[in-house]
VEXZATOR-395105 format. One record per atom (N, C-alpha, C): residue number from 1; residue in three letters; atom name; x, y, z. Coordinates in nm, 2 decimals. Atoms other than C-alpha are relative to their C-alpha. Layout:
# residues N
NUM ALA CA X Y Z
...
***
This chain:
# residues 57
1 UNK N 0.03 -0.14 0.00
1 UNK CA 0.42 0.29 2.01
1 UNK C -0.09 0.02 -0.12
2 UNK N 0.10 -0.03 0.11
2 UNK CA 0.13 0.43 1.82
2 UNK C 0.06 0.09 -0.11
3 UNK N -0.01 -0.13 0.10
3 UNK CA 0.16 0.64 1.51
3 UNK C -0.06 0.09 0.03
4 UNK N 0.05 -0.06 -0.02
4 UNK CA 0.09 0.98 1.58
4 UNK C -0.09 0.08 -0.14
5 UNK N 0.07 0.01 0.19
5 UNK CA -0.23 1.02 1.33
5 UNK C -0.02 0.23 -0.04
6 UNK N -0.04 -0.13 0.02
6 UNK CA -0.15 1.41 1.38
6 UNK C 0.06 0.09 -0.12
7 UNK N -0.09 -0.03 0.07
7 UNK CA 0.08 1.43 1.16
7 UNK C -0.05 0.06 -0.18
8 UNK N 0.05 -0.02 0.11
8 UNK CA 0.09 1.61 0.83
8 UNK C 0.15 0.05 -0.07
9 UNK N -0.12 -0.02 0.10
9 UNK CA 0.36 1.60 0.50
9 UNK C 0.07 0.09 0.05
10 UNK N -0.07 -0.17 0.05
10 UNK CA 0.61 1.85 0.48
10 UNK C 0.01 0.04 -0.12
11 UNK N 0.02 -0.10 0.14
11 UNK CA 0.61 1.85 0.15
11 UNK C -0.16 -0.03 -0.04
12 UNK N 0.14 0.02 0.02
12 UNK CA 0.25 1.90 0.09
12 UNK C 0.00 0.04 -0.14
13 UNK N -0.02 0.03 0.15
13 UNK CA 0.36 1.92 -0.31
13 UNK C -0.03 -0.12 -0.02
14 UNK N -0.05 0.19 0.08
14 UNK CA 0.39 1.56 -0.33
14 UNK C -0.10 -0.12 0.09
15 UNK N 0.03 0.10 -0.05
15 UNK CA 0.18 1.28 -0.24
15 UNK C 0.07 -0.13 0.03
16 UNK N -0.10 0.10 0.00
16 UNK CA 0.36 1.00 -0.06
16 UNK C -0.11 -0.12 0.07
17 UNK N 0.09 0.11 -0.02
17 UNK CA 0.17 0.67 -0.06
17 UNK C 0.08 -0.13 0.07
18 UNK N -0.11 0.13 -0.03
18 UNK CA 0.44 0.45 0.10
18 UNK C -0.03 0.00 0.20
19 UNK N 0.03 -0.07 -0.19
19 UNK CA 0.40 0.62 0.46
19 UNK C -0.14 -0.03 -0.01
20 UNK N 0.16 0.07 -0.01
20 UNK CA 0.05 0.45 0.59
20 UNK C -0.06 0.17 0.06
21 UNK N 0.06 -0.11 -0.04
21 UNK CA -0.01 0.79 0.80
21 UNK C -0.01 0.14 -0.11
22 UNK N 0.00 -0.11 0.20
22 UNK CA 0.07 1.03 0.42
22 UNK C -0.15 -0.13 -0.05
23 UNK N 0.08 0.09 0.08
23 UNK CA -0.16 0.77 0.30
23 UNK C -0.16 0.03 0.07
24 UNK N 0.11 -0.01 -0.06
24 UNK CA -0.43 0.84 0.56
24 UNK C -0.06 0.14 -0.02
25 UNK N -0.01 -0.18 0.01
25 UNK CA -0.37 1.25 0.56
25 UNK C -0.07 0.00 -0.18
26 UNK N 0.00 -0.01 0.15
26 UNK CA -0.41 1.22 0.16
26 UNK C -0.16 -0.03 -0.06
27 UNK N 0.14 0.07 0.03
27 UNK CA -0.71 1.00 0.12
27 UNK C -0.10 0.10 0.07
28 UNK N 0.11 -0.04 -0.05
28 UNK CA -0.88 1.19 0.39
28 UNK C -0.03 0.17 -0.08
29 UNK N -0.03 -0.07 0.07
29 UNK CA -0.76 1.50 0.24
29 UNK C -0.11 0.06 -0.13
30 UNK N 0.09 -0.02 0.12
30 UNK CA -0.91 1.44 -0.11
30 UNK C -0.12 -0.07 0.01
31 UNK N 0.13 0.08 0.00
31 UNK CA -1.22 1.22 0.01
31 UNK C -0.01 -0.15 -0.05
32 UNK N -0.04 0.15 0.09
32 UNK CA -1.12 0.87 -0.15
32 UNK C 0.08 -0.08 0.12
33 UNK N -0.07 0.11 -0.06
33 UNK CA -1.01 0.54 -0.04
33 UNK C 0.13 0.04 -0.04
34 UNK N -0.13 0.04 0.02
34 UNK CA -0.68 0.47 0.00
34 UNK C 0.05 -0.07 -0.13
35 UNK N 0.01 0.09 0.18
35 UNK CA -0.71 0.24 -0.33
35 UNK C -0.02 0.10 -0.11
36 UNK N 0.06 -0.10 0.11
36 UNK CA -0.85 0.53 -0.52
36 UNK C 0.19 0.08 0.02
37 UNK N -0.10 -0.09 0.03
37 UNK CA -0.57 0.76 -0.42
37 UNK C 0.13 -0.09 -0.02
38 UNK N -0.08 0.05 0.07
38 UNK CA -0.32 0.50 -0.51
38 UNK C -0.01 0.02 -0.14
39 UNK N 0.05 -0.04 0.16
39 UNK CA -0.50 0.47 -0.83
39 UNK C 0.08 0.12 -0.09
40 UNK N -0.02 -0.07 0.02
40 UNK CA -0.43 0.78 -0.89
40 UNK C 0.12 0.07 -0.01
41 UNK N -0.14 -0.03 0.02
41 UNK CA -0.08 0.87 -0.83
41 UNK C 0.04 -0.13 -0.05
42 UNK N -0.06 0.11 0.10
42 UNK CA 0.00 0.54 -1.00
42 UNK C -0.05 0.06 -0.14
43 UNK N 0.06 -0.01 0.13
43 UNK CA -0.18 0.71 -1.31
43 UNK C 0.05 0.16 -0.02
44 UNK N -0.04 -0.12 0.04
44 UNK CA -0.05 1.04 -1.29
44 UNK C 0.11 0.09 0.09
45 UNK N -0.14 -0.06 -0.06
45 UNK CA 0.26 1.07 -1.06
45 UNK C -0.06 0.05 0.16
46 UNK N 0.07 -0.03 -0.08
46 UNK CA 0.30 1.22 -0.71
46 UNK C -0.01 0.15 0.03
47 UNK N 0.03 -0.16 0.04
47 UNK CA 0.21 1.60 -0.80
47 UNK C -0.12 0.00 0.10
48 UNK N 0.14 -0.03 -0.08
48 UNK CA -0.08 1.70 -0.51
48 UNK C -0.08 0.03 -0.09
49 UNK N 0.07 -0.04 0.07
49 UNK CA -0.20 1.89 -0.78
49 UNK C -0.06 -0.03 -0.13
50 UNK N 0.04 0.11 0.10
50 UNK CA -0.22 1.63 -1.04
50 UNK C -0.09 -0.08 0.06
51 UNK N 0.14 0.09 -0.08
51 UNK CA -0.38 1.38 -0.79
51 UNK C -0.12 0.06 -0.01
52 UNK N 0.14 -0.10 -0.04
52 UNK CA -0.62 1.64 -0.72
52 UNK C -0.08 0.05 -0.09
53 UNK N 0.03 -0.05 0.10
53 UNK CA -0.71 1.74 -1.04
53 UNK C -0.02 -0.16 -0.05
54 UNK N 0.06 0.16 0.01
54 UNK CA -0.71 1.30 -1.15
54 UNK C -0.16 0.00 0.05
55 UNK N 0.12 0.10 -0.09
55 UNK CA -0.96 1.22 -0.87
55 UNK C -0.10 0.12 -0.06
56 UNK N 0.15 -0.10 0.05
56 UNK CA -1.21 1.53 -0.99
56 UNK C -0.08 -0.02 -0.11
57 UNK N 0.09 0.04 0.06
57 UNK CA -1.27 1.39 -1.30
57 UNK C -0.14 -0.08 0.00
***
């Protein structure tokens, strides 16, 4: 069975990088690879608003 790529967080506070489909929503999200937005919550937690505020620099 496929992943349904529909899908979106419930907690849209928090980035979750462990779920490949949060991981797809996220990246696409903020415009960055998948790598980048690891990057990123590896460097500053998983706050949406921290990510989001990281990757703008």
């Amino acid at each position: 069975m496929s992943d349904d790529l529909t899908k979106k967080p419930l907690d849209t506070t928090r980035v979750n990088v462990s779920e490949s489909w949060e991981l797809d929503h996220w990246s696409k999200k903020f415009g960055v690879t998948k790598e980048r937005l690891k990057e990123a919550v590896k460097a500053v937690g998983t706050s949406a608003d921290a990510v989001e505020k990281y990757l703008r620099k």
